[in-house]
N, C-alpha and C positions, 0 to 999 in steps of 0.2 A: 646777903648782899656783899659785893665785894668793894672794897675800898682798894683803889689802886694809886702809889703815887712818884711820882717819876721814875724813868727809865731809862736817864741819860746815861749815869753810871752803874748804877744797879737798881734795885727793885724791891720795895718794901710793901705788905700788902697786909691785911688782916681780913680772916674768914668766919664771918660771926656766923654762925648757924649752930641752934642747939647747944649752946653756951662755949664753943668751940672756937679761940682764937690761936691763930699761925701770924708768925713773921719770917721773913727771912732776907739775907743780903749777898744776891748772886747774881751775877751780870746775865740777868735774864732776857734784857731788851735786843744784843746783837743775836743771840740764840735764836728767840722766836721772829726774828726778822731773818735769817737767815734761813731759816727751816720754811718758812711760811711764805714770806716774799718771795725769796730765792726757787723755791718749788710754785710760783704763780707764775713767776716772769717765763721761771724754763714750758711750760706749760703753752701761755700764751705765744713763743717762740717756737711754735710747734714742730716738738719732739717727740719720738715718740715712745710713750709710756706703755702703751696698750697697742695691739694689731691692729688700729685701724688710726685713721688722718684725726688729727686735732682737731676739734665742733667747730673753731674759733675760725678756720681756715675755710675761702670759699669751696663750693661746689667745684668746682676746677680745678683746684690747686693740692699740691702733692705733699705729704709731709717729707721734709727734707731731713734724711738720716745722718745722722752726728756720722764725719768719717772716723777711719782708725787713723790713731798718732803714732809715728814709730817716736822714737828717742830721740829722733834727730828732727821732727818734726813736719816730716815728709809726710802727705796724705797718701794713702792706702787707698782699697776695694773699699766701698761703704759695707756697714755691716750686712747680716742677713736680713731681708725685710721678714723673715717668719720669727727672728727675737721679738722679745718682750724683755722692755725694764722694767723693776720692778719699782713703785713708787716709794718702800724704804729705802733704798739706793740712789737714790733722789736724793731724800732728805738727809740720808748719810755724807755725800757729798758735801751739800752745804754744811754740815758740821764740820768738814774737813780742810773747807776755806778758812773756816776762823784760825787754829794754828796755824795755818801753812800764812797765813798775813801776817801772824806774830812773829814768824821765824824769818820771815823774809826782813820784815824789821827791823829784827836783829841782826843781821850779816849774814843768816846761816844757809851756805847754798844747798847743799846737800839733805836729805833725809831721809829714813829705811821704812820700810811699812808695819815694820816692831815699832819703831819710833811713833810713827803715828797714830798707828792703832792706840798705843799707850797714852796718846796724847787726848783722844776719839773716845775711847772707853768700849774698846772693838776688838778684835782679835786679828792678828795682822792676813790671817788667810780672808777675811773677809773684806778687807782693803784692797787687796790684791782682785777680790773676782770684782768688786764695783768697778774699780778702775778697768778693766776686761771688758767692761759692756762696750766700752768708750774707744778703744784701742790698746796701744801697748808704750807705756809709759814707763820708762826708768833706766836702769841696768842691772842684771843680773850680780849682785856683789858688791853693790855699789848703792845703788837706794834712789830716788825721785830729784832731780833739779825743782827746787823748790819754788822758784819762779816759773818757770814753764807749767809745774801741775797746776800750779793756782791758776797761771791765764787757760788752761786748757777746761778747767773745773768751771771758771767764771764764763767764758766762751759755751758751755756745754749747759749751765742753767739760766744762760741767756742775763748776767748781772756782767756786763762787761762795757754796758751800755747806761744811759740813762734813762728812769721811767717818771712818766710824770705822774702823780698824784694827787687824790681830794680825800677829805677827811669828812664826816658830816657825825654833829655830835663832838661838841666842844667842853667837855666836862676835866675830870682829873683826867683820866685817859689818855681823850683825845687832847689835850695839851701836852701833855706827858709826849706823848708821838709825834707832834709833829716840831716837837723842840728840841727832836733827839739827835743829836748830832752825829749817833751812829746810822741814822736812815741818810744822811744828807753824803756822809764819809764814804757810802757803799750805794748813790746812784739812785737814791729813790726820794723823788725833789716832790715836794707837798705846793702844789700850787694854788691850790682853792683849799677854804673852809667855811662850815654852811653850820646853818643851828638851826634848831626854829624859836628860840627862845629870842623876844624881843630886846630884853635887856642885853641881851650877848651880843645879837647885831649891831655893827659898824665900828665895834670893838679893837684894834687895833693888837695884833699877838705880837710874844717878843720878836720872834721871826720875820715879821713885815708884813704877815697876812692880815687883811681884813675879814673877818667875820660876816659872812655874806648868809643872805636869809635861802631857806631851802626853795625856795620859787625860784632863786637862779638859777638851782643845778642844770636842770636840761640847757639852758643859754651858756653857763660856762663852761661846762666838760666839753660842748662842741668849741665852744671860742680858743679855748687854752689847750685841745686836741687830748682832755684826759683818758689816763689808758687805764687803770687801776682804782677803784674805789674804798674807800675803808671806813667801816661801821663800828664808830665807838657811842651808839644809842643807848636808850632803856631797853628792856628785849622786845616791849607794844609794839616800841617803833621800827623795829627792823627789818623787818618783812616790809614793811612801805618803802621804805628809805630801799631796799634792795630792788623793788623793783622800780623806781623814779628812774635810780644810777643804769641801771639794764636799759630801763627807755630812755633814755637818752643815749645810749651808744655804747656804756663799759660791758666790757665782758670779762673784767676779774676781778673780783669782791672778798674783802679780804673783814670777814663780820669779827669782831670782840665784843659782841653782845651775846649773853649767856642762854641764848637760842639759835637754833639751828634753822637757817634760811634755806629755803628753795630757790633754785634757779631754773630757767628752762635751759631746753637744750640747745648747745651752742656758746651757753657763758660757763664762768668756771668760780668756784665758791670756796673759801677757806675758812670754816671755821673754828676760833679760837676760843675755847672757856677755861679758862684759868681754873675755875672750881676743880674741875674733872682731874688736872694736875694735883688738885688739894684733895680732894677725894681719893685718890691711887697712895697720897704721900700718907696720911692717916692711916689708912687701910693698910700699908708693910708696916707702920708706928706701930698701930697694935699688935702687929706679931713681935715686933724687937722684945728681948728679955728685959 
């Protein structure tokens, strides 16, 4: 079982299994919101990952190819349509927003792809080819305008904008989320939350939401035009709850329930288990001296 509990500022968790407990304290909440949201939104924003059109896009319609950026900011040829991105180059990027906000924060206009990389936990020739997918970004000897990468980066995984959001599964978790002030800081607005636990309904969050019983979903996702759904369930429940949110109209589901949901085709699925992190971290523990 995991116990998880807030992830405003950092993230504190314990992993009881076979007499086995972890803690730790690391700003885990903008990481997986960055990695995980930010690679749904660019997705549902269809780009393209893979050689063919985004599920999410009609029968009609064409995926629209991210152009090249010179330096100056002038559009270019669109890429080749026989590239492929890769979907770590995705998730690398959004790793690459989070410095590049810090810095910009700080006054700092300039930055090198040594600098970043170092900052990424990357090697800077591998900065250089993510950024190559996208266009041509920087100056030779000179290093990245730290504001332009970031709009160019935020623009490219479709977080430049606002999404709306629902939550279902109001536990430590799901309160944890949707009171985080890093999802609200970076565009991803919680508008509905549903339970089915009676006692939780009509409940009142610190945020302003009301706690709405799971028989609204399909009436509110259409009413509030939800685009995004997020499953902090038991794991019984998530496959239900996954496909309510699909029939009613979401097509990107973002599961924290320590099962792996199916989706058909045409929606788009992120799932996140924390264990699986705790499991890889144990697993190098025992080889450390």
């Amino acid at each position: 079982e995991l116990f998880y509990f807030g992830i405003q500022d950092s993230v504190s968790w314990s992993y009881h299994r076979k007499g086995l407990s972890v803690s730790t304290n690391r700003n885990w909440g903008p990481i997986y919101w960055a990695l995980f949201s930010g690679l749904l939104c660019a997705k549902i924003h269809n780009l393209t990952f893979y050689n063919s059109p985004c599920p999410c896009a009609s029968a009609a319609s064409q995926v629209l190819l991210p152009l090249r950026i010179s330096s100056t900011n002038q559009a270019k040829e669109p890429m080749n349509k026989t590239s492929k991105i890769p979907v770590p180059t995705i998730e690398r990027l959004a790793l690459y927003s989070r410095p590049l906000e810090n810095l910009l924060g700080n006054g700092v206009p300039v930055i090198s792809s040594v600098r970043l990389a170092e900052l990424c936990g990357v090697n800077p020739a591998q900065v250089r080819k993510d950024l190559a997918y996208f266009g041509e970004f920087g100056t030779r000897g000179v290093g990245y305008d730290v504001q332009d990468l970031l709009k160019e980066i935020k623009r490219i995984l479709a977080t430049d904008r606002e999404w709306t959001l629902c939550i279902v599964g109001i536990g430590n978790l799901g309160n944890a989320l949707v009171e985080n002030e890093n999802c609200r800081k970076r565009g991803y607005k919680f508008v509905a939350a549903f339970d089915s636990d009676p006692k939780k309904v009509g409940r009142t969050l610190p945020c302003g939401l009301t706690i709405k019983p799971a028989s609204k979903i399909t009436q509110l996702v259409r009413e509030l035009h939800i685009e995004i759904g997020v499953i902090t369930t038991p794991p019984f429940e998530a496959q239900k709850v996954t496909n309510l949110l699909i029939g009613s109209g979401i097509k990107a589901i973002l599961n924290f329930a320590p099962v792996q949901v199916r989706a058909p085709e045409g929606c788009l699925v992120e799932n996140v288990d924390f264990t699986v992190r705790l499991e890889n971290l144990v697993y190098h523990l025992r080889e450390l001296p």
